[in-house]
C-alpha positions as CSV (number, residue, x, y, z in Angstrom):
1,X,146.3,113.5,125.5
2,X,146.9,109.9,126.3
3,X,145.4,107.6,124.1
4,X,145.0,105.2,127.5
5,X,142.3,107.6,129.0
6,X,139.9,107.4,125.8
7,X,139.5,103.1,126.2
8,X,136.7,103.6,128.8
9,X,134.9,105.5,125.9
10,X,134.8,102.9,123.3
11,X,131.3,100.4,123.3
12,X,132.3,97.4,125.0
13,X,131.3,94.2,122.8
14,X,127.9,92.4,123.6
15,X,128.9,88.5,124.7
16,X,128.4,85.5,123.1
17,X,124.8,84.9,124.9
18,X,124.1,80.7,123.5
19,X,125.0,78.7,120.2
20,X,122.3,77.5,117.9
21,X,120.1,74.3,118.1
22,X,121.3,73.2,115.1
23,X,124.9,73.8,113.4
24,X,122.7,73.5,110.2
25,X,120.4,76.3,111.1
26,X,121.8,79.5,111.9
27,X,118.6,81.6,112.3
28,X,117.2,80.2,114.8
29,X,117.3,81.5,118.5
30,X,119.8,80.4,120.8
31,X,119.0,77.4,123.3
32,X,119.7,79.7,126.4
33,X,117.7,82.5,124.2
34,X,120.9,84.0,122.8
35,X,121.3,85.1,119.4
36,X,122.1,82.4,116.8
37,X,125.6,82.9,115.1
38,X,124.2,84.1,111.8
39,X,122.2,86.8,113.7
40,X,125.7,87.2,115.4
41,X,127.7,88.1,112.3
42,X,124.7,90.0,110.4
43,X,124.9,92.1,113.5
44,X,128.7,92.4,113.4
45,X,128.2,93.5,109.6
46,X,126.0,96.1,110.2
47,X,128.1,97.5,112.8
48,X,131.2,97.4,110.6
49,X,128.9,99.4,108.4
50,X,127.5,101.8,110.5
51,X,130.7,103.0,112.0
52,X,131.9,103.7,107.9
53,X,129.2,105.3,107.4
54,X,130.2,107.6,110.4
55,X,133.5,107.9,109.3
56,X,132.4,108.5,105.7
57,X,130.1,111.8,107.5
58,X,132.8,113.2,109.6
59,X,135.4,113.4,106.5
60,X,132.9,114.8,104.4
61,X,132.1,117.5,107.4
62,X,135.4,118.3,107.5
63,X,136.0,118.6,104.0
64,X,133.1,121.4,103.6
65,X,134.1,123.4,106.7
66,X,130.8,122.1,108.2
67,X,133.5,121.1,110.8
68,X,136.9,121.9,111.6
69,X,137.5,119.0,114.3
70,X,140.2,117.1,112.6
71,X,140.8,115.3,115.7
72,X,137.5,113.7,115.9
73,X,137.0,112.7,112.1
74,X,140.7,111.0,112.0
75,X,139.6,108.7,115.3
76,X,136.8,107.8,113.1
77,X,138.2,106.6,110.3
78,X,140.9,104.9,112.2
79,X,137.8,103.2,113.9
80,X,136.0,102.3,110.8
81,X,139.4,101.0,109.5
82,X,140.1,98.4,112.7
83,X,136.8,97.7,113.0
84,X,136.7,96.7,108.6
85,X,140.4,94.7,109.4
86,X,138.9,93.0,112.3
87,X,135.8,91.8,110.1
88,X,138.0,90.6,107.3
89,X,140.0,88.8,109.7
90,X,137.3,86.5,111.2
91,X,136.4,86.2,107.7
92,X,139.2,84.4,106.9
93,X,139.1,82.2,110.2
94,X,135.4,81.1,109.3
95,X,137.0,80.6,105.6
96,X,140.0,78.4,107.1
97,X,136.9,76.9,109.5
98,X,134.5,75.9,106.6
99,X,138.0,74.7,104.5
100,X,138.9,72.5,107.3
101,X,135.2,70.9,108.0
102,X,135.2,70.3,104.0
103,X,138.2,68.4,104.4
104,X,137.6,66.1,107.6
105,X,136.3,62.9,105.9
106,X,133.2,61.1,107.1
């Protein structure tokens, strides 16, 4: 099977809809009505979170016999596993960020 014809299938990520009022504030609503970019990474988090948790049920299904798909539970944990380095990678850019803003003198 090519790995190509299953990219269609994956959720498509939701856009960037407006940035915050204030930089200070970051739960408050977008000034075009978008989501603020706290709401923005809580949502990214929970995500990340939910799709382990997937991956955590489809090994354990597989493990008991409930399932015998080993296809299916090794695209989810690869899936949980990009999707956990992708978090920590824009972890460490809004790390580097808030280093770099810490440095900038006023």
């Amino acid at each position: 099977m090519d790995p190509i014809q299953n990219i269609p299938q994956l959720t498509p990520l939701n856009p960037v809809s407006g940035t915050a009022k204030s930089g200070l504030d970051s739960g408050a609503a977008g000034a075009e009505g978008g989501l603020a970019f706290g709401d923005l990474l809580k949502q990214a988090l929970q995500e990340v979170n939910q799709v382990s948790a997937q991956a955590e049920g489809e090994a354990r299904n597989l493990m008991t016999g409930e399932s015998a798909d080993m296809h299916t539970a090794m695209l989810a944990v690869q899936k949980a596993d990009l999707s956990f380095q992708m978090m920590m990678a824009v972890r460490s850019k809004l790390i580097d960020a808030y280093r770099e803003v810490m440095r900038m003198q006023m």
